[in-house]
MARRO-839969 format. One line per field, with one value per atom (N, C-alpha, C): residue number from 1; atom name; residue in one letter; z, x, y. Coordinates in steps of 0.1 Angstrom, whole numbers, always signed. Example, Ala and Ser with C-alpha at 12.3 -4.5 7.8 and 13.67 -1.06 7.14 Angstrom:
<sites>
nr = 1  1  1  2  2  2 .
atom = N  CA  C  N  CA  C .
rest = a  a  a  s  s  s .
up = +78  +78  +78  +71  +71  +79 .
east = +132  +123  +132  +128  +137  +129 .
north = -57  -45  -33  -22  -11  +0 .
</sites>
This chain:
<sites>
nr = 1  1  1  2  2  2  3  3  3  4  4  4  5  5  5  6  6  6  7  7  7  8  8  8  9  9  9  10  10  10  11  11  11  12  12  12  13  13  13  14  14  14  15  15  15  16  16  16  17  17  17  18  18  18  19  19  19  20  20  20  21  21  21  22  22  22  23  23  23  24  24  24  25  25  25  26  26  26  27  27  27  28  28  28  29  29  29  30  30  30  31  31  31  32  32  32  33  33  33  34  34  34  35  35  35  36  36  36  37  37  37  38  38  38  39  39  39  40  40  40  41  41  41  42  42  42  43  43  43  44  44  44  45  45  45  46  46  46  47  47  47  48  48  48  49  49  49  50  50  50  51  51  51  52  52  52  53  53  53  54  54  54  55  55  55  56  56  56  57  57  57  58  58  58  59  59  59  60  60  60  61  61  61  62  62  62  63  63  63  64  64  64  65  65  65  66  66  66  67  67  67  68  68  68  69  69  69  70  70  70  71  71  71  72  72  72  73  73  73  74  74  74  75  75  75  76  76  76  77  77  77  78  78  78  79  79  79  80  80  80  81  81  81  82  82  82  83  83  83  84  84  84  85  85  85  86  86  86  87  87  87  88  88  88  89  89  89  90  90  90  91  91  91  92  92  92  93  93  93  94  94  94  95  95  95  96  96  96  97  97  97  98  98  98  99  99  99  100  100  100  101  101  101  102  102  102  103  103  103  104  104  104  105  105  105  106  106  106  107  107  107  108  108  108  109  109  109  110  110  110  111  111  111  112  112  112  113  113  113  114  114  114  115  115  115  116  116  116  117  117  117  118  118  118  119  119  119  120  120  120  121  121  121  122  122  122  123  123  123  124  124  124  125  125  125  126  126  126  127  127  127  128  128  128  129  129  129  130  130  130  131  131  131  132  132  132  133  133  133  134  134  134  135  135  135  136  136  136  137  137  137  138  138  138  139  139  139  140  140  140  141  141  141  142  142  142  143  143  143  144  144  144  145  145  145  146  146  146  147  147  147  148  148  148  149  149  149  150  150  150  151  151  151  152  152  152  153  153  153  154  154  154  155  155  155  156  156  156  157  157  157  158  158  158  159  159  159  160  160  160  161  161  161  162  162  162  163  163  163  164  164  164  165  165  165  166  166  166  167  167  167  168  168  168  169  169  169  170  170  170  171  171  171  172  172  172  173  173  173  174  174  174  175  175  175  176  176  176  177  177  177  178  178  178  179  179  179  180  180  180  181  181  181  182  182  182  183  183  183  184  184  184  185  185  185  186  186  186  187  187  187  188  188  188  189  189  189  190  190  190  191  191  191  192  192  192  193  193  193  194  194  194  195  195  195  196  196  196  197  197  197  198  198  198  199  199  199  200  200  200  201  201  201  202  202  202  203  203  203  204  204  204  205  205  205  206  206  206  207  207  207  208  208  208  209  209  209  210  210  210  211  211  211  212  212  212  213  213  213  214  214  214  215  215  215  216  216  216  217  217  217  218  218  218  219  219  219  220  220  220  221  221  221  222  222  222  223  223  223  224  224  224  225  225  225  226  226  226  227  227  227  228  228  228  229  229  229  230  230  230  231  231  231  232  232  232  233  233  233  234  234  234  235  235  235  236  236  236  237  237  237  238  238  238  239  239  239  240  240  240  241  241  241  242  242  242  243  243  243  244  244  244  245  245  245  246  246  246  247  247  247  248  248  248  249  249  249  250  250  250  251  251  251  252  252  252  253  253  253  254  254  254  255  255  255  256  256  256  257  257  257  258  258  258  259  259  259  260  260  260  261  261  261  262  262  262  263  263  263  264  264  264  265  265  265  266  266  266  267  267  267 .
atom = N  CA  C  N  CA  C  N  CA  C  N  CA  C  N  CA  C  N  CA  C  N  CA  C  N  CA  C  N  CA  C  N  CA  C  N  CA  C  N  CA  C  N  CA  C  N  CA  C  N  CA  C  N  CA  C  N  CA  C  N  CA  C  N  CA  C  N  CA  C  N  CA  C  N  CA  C  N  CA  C  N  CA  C  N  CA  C  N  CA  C  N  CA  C  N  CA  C  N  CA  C  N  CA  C  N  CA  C  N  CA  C  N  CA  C  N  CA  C  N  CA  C  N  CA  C  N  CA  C  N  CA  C  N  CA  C  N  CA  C  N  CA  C  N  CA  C  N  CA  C  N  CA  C  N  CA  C  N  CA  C  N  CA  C  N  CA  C  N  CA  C  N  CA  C  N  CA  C  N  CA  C  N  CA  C  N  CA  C  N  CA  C  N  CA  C  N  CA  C  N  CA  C  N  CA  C  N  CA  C  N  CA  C  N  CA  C  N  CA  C  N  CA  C  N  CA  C  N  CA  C  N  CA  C  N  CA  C  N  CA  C  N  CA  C  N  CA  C  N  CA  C  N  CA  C  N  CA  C  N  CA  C  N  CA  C  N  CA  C  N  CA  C  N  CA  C  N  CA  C  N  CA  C  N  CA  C  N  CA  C  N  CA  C  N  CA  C  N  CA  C  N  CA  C  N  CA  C  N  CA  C  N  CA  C  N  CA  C  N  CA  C  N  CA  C  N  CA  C  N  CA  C  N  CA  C  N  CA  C  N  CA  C  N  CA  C  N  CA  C  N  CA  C  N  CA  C  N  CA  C  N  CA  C  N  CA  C  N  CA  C  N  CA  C  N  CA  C  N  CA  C  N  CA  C  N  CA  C  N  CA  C  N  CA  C  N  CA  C  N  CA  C  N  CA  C  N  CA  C  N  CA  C  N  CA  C  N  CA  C  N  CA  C  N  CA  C  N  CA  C  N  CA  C  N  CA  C  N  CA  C  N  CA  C  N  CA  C  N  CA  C  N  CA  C  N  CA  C  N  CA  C  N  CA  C  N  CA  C  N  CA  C  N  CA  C  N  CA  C  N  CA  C  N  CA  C  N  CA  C  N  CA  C  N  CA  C  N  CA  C  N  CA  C  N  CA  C  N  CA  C  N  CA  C  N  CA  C  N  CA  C  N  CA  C  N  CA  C  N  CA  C  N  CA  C  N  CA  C  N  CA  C  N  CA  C  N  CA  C  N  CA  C  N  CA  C  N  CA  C  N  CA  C  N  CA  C  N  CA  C  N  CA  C  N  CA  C  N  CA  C  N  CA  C  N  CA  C  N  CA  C  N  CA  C  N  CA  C  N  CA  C  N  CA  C  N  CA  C  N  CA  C  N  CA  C  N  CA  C  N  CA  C  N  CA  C  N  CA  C  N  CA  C  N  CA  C  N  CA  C  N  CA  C  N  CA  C  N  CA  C  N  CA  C  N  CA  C  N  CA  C  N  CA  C  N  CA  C  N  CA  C  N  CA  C  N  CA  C  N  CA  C  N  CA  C  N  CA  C  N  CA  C  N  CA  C  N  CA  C  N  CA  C  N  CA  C  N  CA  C  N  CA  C  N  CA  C  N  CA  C  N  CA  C  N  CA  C  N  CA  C  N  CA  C  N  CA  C  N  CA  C  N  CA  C  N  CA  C  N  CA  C  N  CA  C  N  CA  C  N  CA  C  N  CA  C  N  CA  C  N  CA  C  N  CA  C  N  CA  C  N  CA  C  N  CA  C  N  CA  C  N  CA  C  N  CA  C  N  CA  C  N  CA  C  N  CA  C  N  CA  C  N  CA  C  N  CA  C  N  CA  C  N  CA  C  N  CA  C  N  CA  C  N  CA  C  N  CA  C  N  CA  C  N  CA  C  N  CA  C  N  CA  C  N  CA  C  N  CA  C  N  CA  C  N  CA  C  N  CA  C  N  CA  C  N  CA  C  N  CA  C  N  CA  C  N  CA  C  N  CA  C  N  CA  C  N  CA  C  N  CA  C  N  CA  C  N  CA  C  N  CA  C  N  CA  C  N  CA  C  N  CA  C  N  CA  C  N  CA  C  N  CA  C .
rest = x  x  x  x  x  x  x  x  x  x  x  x  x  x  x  x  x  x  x  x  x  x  x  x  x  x  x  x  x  x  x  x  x  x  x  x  x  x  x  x  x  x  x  x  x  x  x  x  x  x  x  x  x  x  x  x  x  x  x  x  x  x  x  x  x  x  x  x  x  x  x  x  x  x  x  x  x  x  x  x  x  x  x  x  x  x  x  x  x  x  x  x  x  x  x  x  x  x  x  x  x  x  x  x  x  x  x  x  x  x  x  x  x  x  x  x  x  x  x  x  x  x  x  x  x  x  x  x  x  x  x  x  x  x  x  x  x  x  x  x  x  x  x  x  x  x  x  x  x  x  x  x  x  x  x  x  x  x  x  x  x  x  x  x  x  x  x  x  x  x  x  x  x  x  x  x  x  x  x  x  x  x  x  x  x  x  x  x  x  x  x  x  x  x  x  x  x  x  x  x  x  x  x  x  x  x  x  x  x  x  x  x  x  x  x  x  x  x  x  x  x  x  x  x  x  x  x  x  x  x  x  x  x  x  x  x  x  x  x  x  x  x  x  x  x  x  x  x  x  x  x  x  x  x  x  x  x  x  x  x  x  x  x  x  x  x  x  x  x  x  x  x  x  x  x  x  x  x  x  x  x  x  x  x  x  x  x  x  x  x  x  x  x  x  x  x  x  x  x  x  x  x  x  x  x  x  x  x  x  x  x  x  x  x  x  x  x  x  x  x  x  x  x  x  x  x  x  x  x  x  x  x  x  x  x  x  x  x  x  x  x  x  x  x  x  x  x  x  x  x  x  x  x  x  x  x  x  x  x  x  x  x  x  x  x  x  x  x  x  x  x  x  x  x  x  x  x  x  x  x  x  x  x  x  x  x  x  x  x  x  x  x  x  x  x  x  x  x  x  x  x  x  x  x  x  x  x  x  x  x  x  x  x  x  x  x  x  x  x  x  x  x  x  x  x  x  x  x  x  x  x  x  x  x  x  x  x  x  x  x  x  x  x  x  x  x  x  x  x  x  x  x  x  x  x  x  x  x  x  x  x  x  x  x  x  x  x  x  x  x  x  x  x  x  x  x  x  x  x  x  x  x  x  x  x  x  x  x  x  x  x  x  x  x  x  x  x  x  x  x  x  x  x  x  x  x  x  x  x  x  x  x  x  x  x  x  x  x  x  x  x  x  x  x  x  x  x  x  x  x  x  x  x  x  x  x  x  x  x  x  x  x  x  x  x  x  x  x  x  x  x  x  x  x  x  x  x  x  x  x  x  x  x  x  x  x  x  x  x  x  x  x  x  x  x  x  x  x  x  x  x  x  x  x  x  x  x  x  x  x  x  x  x  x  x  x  x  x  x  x  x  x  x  x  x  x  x  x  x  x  x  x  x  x  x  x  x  x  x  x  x  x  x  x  x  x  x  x  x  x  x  x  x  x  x  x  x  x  x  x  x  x  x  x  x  x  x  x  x  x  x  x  x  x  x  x  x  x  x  x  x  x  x  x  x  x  x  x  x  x  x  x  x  x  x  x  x  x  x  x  x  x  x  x  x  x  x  x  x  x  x  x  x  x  x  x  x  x  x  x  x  x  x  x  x  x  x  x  x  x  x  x  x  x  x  x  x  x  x  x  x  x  x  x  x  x  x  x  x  x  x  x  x  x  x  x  x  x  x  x  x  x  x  x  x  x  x  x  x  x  x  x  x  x  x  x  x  x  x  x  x  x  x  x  x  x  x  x  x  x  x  x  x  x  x  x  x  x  x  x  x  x  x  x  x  x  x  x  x  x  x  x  x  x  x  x  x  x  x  x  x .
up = -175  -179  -172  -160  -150  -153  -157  -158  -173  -182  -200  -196  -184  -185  -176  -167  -159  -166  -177  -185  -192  -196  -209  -200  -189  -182  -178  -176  -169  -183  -197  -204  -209  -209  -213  -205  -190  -182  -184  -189  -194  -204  -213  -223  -229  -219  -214  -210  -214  -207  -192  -182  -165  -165  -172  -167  -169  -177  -185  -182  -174  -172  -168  -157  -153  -161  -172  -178  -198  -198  -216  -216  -222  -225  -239  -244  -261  -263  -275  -278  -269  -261  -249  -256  -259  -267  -256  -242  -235  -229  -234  -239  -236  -242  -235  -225  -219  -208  -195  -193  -177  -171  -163  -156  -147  -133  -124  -114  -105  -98  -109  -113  -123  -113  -119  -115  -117  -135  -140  -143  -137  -136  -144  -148  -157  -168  -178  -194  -194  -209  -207  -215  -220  -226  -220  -205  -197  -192  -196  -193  -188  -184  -181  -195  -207  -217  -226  -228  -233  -242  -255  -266  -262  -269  -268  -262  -258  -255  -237  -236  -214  -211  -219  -213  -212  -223  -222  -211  -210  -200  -186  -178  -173  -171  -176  -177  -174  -182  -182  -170  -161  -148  -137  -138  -130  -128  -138  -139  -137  -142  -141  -134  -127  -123  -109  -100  -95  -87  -81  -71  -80  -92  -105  -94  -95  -88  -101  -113  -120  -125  -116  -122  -111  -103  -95  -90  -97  -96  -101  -111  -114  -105  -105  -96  -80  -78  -62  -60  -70  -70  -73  -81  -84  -72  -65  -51  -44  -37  -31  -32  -46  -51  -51  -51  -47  -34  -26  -9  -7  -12  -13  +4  +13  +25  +20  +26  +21  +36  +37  +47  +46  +38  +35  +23  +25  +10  +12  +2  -5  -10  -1  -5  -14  -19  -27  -41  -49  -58  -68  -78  -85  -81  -68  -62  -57  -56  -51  -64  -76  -88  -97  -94  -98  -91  -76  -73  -74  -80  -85  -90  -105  -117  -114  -101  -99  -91  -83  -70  -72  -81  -79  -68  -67  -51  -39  -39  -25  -29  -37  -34  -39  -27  -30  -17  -10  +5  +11  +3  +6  +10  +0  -3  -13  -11  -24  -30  -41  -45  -50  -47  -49  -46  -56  -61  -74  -78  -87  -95  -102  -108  -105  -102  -102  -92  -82  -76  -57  -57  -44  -29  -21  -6  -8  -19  -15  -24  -36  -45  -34  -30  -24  -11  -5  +5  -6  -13  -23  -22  -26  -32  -15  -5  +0  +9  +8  +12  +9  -8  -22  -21  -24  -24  -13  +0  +15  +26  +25  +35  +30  +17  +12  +12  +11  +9  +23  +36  +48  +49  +45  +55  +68  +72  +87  +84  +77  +77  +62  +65  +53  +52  +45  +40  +33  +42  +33  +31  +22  +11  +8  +9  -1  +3  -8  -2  -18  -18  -28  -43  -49  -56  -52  -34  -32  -32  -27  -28  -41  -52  -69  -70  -61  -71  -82  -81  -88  -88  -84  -82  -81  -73  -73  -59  -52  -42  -30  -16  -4  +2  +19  +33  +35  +41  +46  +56  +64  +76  +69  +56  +48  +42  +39  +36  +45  +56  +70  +71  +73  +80  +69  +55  +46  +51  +53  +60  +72  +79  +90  +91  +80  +77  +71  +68  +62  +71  +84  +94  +105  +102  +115  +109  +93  +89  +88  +87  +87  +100  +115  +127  +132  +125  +132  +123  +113  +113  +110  +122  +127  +120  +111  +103  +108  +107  +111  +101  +111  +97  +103  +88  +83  +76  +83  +81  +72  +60  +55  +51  +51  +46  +32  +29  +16  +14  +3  -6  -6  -10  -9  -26  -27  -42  -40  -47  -45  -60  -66  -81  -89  -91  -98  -117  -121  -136  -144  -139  -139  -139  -126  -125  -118  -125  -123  -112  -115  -105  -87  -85  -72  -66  -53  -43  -32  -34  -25  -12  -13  -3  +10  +18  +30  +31  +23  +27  +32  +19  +23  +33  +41  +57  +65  +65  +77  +74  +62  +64  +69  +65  +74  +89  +92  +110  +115  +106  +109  +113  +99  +98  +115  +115  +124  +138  +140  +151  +153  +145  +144  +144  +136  +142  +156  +160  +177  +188  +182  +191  +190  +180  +176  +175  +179  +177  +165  +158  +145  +141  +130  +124  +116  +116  +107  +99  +89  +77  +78  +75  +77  +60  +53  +34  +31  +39  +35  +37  +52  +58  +48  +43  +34  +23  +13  -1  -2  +6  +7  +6  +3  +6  +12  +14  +25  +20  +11  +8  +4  +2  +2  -7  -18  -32  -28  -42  -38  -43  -38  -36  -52  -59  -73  -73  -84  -89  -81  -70  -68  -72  -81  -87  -101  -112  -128  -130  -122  -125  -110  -102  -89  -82  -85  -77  -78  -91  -87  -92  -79  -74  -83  -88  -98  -95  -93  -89  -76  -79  -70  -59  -61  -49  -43  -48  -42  -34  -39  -33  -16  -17  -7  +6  +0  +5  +14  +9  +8  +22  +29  +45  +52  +49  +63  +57  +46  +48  +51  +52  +55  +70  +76  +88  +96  +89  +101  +99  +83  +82  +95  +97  +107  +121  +124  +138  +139  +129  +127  +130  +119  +126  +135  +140  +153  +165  +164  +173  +178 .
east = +224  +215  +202  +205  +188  +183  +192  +183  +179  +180  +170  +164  +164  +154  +142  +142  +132  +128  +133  +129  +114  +118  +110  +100  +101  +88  +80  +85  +81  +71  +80  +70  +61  +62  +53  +40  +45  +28  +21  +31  +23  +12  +15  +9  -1  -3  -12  -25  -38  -50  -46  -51  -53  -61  -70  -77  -64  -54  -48  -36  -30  -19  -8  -12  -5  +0  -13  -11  -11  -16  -11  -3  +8  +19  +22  +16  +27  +34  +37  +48  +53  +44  +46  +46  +53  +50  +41  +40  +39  +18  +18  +2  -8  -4  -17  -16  -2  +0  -12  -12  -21  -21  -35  -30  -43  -42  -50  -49  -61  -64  -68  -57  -63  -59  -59  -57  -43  -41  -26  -14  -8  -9  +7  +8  +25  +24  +30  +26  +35  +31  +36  +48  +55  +66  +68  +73  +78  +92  +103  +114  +126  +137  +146  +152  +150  +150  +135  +131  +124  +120  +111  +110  +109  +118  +119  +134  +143  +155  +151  +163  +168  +156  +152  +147  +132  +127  +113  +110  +122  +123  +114  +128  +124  +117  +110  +94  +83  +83  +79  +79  +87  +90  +83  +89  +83  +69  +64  +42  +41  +43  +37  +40  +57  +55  +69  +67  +77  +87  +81  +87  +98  +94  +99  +93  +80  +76  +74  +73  +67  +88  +96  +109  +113  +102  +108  +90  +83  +69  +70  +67  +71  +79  +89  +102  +96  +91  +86  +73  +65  +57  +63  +69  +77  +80  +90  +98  +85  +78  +67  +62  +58  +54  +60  +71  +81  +87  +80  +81  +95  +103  +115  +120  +126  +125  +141  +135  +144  +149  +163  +169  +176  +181  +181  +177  +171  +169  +176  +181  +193  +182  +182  +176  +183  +183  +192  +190  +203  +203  +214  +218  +225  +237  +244  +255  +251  +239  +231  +228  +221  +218  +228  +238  +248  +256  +259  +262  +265  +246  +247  +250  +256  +266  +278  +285  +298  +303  +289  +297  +283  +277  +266  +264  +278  +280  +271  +271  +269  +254  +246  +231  +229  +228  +223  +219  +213  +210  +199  +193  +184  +184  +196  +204  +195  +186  +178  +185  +185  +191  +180  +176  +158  +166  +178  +185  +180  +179  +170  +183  +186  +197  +192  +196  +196  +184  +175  +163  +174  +161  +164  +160  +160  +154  +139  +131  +112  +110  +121  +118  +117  +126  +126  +117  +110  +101  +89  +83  +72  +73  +85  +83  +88  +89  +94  +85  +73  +64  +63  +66  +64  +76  +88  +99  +108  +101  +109  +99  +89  +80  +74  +72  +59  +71  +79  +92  +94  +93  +90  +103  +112  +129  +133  +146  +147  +155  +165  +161  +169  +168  +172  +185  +188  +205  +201  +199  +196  +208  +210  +224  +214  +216  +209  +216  +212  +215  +221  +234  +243  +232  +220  +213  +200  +199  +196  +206  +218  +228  +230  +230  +234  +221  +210  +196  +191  +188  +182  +168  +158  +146  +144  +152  +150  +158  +155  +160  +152  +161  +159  +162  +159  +171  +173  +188  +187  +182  +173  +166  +154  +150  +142  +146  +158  +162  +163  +169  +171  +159  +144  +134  +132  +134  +131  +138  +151  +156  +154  +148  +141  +130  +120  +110  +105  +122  +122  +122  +134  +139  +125  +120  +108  +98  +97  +88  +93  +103  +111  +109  +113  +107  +97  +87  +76  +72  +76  +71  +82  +91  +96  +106  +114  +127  +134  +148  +157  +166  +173  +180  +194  +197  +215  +208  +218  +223  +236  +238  +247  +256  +269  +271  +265  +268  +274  +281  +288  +301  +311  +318  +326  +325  +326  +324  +331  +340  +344  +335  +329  +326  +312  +300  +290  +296  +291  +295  +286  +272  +259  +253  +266  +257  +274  +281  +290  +296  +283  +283  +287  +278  +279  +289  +299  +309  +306  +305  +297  +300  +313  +321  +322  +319  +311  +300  +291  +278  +276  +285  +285  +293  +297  +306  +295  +291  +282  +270  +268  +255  +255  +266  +272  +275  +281  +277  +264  +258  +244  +240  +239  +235  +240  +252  +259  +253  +254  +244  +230  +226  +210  +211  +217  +216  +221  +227  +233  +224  +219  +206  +194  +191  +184  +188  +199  +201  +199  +205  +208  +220  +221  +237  +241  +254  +254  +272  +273  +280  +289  +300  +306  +321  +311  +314  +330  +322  +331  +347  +345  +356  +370  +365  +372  +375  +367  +365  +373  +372  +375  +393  +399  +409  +408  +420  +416  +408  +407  +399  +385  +379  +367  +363  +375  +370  +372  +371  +371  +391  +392  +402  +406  +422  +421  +421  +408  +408  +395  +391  +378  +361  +361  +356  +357  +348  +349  +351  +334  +336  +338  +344  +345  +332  +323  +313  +307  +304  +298  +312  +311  +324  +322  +338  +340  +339  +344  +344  +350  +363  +374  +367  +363  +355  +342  +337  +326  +331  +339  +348  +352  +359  +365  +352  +342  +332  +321  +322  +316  +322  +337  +333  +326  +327  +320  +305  +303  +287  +280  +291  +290  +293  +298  +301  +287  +282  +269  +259  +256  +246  +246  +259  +260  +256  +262  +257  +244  +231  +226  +216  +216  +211  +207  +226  +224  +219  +214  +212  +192 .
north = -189  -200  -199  -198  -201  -185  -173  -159  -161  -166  -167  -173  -185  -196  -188  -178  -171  -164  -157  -151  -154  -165  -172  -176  -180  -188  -178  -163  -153  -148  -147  -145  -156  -166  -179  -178  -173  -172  -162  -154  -139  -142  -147  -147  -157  -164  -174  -171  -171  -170  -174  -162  -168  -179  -184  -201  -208  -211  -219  -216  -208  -203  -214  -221  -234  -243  -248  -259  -257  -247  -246  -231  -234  -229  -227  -216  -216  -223  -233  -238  -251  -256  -265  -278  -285  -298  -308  -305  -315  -303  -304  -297  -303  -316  -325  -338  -333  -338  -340  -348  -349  -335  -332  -319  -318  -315  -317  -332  -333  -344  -357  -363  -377  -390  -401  -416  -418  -415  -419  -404  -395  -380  -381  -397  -394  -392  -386  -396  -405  -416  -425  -431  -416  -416  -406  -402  -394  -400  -394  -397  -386  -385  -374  -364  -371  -361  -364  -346  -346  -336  -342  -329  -317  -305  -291  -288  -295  -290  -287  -288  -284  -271  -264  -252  -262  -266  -270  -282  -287  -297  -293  -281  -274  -265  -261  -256  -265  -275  -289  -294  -289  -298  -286  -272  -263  -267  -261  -261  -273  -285  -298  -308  -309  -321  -312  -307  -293  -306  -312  -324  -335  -335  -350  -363  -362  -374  -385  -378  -393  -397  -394  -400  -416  -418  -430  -434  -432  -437  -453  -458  -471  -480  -471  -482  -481  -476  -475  -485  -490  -495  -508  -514  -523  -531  -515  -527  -526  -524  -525  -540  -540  -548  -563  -560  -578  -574  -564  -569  -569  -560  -564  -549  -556  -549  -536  -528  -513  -506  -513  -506  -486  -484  -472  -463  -451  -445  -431  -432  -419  -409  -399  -391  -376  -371  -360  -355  -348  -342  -351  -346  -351  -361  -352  -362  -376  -375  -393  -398  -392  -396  -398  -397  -401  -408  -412  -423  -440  -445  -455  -461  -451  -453  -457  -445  -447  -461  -461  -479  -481  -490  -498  -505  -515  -523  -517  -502  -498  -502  -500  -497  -514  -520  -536  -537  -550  -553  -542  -537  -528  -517  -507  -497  -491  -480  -476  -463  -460  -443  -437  -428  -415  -403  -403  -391  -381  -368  -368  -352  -353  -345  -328  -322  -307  -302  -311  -309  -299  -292  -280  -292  -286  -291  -291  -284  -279  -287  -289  -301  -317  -319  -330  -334  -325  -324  -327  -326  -322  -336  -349  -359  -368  -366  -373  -385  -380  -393  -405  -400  -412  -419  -412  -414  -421  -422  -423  -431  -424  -430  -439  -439  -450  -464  -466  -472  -479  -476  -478  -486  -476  -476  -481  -482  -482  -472  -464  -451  -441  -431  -422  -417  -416  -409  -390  -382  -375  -363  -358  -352  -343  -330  -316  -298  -293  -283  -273  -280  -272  -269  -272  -268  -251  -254  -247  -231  -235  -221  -216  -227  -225  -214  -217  -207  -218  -232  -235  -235  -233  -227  -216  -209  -196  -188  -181  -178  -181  -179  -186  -183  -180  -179  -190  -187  -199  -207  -196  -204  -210  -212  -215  -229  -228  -241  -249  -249  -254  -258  -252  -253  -272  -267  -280  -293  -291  -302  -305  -299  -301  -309  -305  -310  -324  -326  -341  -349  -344  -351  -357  -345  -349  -356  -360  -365  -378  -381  -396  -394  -390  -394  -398  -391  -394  -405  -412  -425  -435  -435  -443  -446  -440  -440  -429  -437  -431  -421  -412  -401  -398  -398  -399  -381  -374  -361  -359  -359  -352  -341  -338  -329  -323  -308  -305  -310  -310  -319  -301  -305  -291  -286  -272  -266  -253  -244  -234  -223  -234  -225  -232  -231  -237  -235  -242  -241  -238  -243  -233  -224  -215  -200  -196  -192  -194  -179  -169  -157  -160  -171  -179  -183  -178  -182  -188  -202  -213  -216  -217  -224  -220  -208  -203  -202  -202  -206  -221  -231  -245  -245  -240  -243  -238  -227  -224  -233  -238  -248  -261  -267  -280  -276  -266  -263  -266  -258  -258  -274  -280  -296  -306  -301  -309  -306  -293  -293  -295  -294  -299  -314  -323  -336  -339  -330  -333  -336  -319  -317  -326  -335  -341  -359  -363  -377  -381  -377  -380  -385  -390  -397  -387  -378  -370  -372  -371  -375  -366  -363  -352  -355  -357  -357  -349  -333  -324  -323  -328  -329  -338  -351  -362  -355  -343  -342  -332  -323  -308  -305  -292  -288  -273  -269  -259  -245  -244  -236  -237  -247  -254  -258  -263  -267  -282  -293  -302  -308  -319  -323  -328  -325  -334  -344  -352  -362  -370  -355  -365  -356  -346  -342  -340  -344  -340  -324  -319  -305  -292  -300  -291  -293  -300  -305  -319  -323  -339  -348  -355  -368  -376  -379  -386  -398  -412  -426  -427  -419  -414  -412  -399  -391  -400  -409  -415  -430  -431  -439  -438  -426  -416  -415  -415  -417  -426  -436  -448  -453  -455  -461  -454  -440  -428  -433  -435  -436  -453  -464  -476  -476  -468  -466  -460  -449  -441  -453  -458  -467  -478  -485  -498  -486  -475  -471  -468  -460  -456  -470  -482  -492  -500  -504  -507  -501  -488  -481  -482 .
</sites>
């Protein structure tokens, strides 16, 4: 899936005039999309599906918008705008953007979700000022990672990815929000890229996580531990497809993450 789709972008830039290479694209329906330093940089029938099918999407999203900042632009300005005080924001990938759906309950009392489906760690760094800081939390929930192992952007070290979650961490520190460290969620198999054997990488990266919030006084989640079976898939009945938690599985979830929030606060 993700090797046709590098394919086509690899030939789409080719064949592109170098002035124009970024922003017109053969066959690009979104062509006269915004592009550069403007005022208004969304369009205004910009939504999560869009003409040309999943590939043009994503192309669409690569060159033009790499972060998905215009997918929580409005709503960020909104709450802003009714002063409405934001004790935590969910920072992540599809397992947070899809949370909401499953226990709405949890995101109330100034519980925000800035989950964004299929986005890496560089994706979420790109957007996290807008998304986290401008929001001016007491602190962050942040969940990432397993998009980066899948290769959804591309490839990575992992002291590369680390450095991103790092980067979040100290940027929520230094202005004065606090950080919730989460696990990976446990996966033994992507259905995406299905080449990929996740489940040791996702162990030595939650080591990783856990000691870096140690060393750092951080609240750290420990997801895996609840979801997992011994081999590092997820437990039956609390995942749909061996990775994003069903109701079940978010469920299963929800006191360890009502639990770091009350310490995390009170602290």
């Amino acid at each position: 899936m993700k090797t046709g789709f590098a394919a086509a972008l690899t030939g789409a830039l080719l064949v592109a005039t170098p002035l124009a290479a970024q922003t017109r694209i053969p066959g690009d329906p979104h062509a006269d999309d915004p592009a550069g330093i403007v005022d208004s940089p969304c369009p205004t029938d910009h939504g999560i599906e869009q003409a040309g099918g999943w590939q043009m999407t994503n192309l669409h999203m690569l060159t033009r918008d790499f972060g998905q900042l215009c997918r929580y632009r409005e709503d960020n300005a909104r709450l802003l705008a009714a002063r409405t005080p934001v004790r935590v924001v969910f920072m992540g990938d599809s397992i947070t953007d899809g949370w909401i759906n499953a226990d709405r309950d949890l995101f109330t009392n100034g519980l925000v979700d800035r989950g964004i489906s299929g986005q890496t760690t560089p994706q979420m760094l790109v957007r996290f000022r807008q998304d986290v800081i401008a929001l001016h939390p007491r602190a962050v929930h942040i969940m990432a990672g397993t998009n980066d192992i899948a290769g959804n952007t591309g490839a990575a070290t992992m002291e590369t990815v680390q450095g991103h979650i790092q980067s979040m961490a100290e940027l929520a520190r230094a202005h004065g929000i606090k950080v919730i460290l989460a696990s990976i969620p446990p996966a033994i198999a992507f259905s995406w890229n299905p080449a990929k054997r996740p489940a040791p990488q996702i162990q030595a990266f939650n080591r990783w996580l856990q000691d870096y919030a140690r060393r750092n006084g951080f609240t750290y989640i420990d997801y895996h531990h609840v979801l997992a079976t011994p081999d590092g898939g997820m437990k039956p009945g609390f995942a749909k497809d061996g990775v994003h938690p069903t109701v079940a599985g978010y469920a299963a979830m929800r006191p360890l993450t009502l639990d770091a929030i009350r310490r995390t606060l009170e602290r």
